[in-house]
C-alpha positions as CSV (number, residue, x, y, z in Angstrom):
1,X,39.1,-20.2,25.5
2,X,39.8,-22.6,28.3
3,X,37.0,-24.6,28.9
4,X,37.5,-28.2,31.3
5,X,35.1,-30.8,29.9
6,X,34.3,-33.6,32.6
7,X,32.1,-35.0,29.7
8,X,30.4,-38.4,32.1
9,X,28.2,-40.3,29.7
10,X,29.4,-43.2,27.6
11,X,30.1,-42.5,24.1
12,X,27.7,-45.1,23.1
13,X,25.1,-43.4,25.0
14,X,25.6,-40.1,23.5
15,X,27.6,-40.4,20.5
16,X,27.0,-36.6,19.3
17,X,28.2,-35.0,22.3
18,X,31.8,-36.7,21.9
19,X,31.4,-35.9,18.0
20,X,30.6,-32.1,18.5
21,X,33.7,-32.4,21.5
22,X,36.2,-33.5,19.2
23,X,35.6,-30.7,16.4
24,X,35.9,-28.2,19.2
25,X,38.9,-30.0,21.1
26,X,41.5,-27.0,20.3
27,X,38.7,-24.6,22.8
28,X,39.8,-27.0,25.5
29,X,42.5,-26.8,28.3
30,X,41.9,-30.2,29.3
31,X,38.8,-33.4,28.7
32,X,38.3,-35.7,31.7
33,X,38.0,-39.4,30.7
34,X,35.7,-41.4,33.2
35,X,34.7,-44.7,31.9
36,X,33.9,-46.2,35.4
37,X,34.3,-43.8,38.2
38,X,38.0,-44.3,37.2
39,X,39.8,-46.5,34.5
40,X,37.6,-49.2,34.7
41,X,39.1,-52.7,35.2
42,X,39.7,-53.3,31.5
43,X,40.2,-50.8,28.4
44,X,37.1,-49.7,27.6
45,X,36.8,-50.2,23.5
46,X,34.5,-46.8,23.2
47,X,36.7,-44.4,25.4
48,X,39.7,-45.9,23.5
49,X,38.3,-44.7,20.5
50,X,37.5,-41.2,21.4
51,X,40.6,-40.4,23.7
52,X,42.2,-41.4,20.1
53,X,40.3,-39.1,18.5
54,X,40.6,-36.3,21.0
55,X,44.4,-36.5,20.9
56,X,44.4,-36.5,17.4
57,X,42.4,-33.4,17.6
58,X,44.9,-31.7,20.0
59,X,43.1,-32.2,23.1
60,X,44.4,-32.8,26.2
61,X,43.6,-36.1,27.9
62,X,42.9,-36.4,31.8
63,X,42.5,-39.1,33.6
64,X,39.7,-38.9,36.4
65,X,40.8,-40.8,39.7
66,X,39.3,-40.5,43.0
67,X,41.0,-39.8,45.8
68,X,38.2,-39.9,48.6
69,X,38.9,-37.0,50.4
70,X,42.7,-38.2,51.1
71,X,41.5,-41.9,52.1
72,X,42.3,-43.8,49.1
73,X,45.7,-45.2,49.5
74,X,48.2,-43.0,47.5
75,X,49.6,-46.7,45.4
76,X,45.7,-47.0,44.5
77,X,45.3,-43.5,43.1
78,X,49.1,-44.2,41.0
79,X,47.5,-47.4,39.8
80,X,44.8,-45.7,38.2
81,X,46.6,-42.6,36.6
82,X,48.9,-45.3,35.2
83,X,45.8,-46.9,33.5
84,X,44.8,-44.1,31.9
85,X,47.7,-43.3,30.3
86,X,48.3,-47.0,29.2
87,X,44.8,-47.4,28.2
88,X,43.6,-44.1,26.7
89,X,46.4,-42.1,26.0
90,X,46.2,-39.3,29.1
91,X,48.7,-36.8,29.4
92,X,47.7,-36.2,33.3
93,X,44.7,-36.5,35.8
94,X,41.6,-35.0,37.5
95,X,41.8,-36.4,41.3
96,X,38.4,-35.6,42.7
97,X,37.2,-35.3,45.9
98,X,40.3,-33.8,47.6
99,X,40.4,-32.8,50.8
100,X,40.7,-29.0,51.5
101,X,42.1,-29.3,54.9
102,X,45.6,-28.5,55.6
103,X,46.5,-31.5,57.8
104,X,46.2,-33.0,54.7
105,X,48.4,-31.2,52.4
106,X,51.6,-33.5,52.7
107,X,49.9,-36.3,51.5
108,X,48.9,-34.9,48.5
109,X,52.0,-32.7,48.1
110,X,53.9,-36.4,48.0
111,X,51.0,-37.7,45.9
112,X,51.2,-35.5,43.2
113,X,55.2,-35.6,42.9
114,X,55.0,-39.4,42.3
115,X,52.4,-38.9,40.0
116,X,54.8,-36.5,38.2
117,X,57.4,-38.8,38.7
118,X,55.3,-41.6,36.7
119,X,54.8,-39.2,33.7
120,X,51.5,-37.3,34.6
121,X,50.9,-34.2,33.7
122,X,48.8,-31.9,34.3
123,X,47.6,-32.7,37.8
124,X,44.4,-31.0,38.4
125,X,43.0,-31.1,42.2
126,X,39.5,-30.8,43.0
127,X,38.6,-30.1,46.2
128,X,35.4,-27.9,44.8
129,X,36.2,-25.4,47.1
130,X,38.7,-22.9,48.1
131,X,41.2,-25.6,50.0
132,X,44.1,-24.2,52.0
133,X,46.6,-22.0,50.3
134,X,49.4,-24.9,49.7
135,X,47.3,-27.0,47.5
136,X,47.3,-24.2,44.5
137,X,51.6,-24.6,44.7
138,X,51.5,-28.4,44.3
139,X,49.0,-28.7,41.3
140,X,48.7,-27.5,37.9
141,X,45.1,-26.5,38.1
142,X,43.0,-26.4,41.5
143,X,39.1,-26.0,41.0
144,X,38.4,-23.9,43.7
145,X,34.5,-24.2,42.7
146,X,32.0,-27.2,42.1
147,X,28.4,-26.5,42.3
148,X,25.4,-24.6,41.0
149,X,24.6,-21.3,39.3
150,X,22.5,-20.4,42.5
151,X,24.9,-20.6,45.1
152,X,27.9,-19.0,42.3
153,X,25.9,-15.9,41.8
154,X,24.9,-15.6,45.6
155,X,27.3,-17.1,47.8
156,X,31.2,-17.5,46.2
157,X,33.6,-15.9,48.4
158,X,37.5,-15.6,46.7
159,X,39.5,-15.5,49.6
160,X,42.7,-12.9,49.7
161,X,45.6,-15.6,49.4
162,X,43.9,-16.3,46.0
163,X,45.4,-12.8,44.6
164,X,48.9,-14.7,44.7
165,X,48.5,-16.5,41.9
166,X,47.5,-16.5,38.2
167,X,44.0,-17.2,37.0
168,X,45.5,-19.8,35.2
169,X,45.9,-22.0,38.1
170,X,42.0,-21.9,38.8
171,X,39.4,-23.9,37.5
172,X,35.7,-23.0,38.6
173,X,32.4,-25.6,37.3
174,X,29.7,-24.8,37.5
175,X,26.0,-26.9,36.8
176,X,22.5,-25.9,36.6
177,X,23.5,-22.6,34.1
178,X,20.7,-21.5,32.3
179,X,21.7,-22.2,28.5
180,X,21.8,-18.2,27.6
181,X,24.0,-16.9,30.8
182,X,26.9,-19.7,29.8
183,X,28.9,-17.5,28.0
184,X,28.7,-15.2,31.4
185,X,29.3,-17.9,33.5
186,X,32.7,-18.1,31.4
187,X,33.3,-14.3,32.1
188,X,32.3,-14.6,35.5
189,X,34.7,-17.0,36.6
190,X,36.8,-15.1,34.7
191,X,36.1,-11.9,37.1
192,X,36.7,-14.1,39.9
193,X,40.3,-14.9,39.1
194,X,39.6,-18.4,37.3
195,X,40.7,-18.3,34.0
196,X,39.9,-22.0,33.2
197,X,35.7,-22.9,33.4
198,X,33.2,-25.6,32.5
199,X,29.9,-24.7,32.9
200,X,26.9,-26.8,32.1
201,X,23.0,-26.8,31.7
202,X,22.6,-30.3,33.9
203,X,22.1,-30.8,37.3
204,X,22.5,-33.8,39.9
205,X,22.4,-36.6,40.0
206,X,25.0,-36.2,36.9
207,X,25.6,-32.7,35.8
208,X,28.1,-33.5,33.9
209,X,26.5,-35.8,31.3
210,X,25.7,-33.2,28.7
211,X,28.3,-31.1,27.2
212,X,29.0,-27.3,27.8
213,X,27.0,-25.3,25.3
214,X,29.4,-22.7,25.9
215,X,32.1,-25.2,23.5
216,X,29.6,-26.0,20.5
217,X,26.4,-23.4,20.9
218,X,24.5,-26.5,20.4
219,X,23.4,-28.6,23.9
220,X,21.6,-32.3,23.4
């Protein structure tokens, strides 16, 4: 199964969702460490602990960075991947809030080969929507869907150019999914040419603050 996990909630706060994440960390393509919308400005004692845990459970370690919709100065966004990995061990990174627009694909096409350059990898881009065509060659992973079960069911579109590539390459998350239909928001995505999913039971302001039940069977 290839579940991402952008697990946002301090370990301290919730303890047992990190627990029940590391026994299932070989379910996972990828977890997203977020201590502070980003590294943090210091190692974070907790998320050092777990990202040790979680690597020593055969997880793989992301980094979340912001990129701001293409704003963020491209030495910034390097700073912060660096952190992660010197802090907590990441193997790449999850740059949110990407733009979709194709005037800004060279930026991010030179982006992610410094990244690469500086030892990341995976890079997964999340523009939350389907973006132009050239962002799915320059990353790893592209989630190609953020939002909730309502608009999913009703409303997702996979445009044509997505037929190019493997399933492999999409990621689609999904919040706001009643507990039972998890497992077929898994096979739905799957339908839909995204073999990599993380759907969860919460919704805004913080959907991403309880863990997938779809990884455990058990949600807090």
């Amino acid at each position: 199964m290839s579940l991402l996990i952008p697990l946002y909630v301090h370990p301290a706060e919730d303890p047992g969702a990190w627990h029940r994440l590391i026994t299932a960390a070989d379910r996972t393509y990828g977890v997203v460490l977020n201590p502070a919308n980003g590294p943090g400005e210091a190692p974070d004692p907790a998320f050092v602990a777990v990202a040790g845990a979680l690597r020593t459970a055969g997880a793989r370690l992301l980094g979340y960075v912001d990129t701001d919709y293409g704003t963020r100065a491209a030495a910034e966004v390097a700073e912060d991947a660096l952190r992660h990995r010197q802090w907590y061990g990441a193997d790449g990174c999850f740059l949110d809030q990407v733009s979709s627009a194709a005037t800004e694909l060279p930026a991010y096409r030179a982006l992610v080969r410094a990244l690469r350059r500086r030892g990341s990898a995976p890079v997964v881009l999340n523009p939350g929507v389907h973006p132009a065509p050239g962002y799915a060659r320059i990353a790893d992973l592209v989630v190609t869907f953020e939002g909730p079960w309502s608009v999913y069911v009703s409303a997702f579109r996979r445009p044509d150019w997505t037929l190019r590539y493997r399933p492999e390459r999409f990621c689609h998350l999904v919040y706001g999914v009643p507990k039972a239909l998890s497992p077929l928001a898994v096979r739905t995505a799957r339908e839909r040419g995204a073999a990599v999913s993380g759907p969860v039971t919460g919704g805004p302001p913080n959907p991403w603050a309880r863990l997938t039940p779809v990884l455990t069977g058990v949600e807090p």
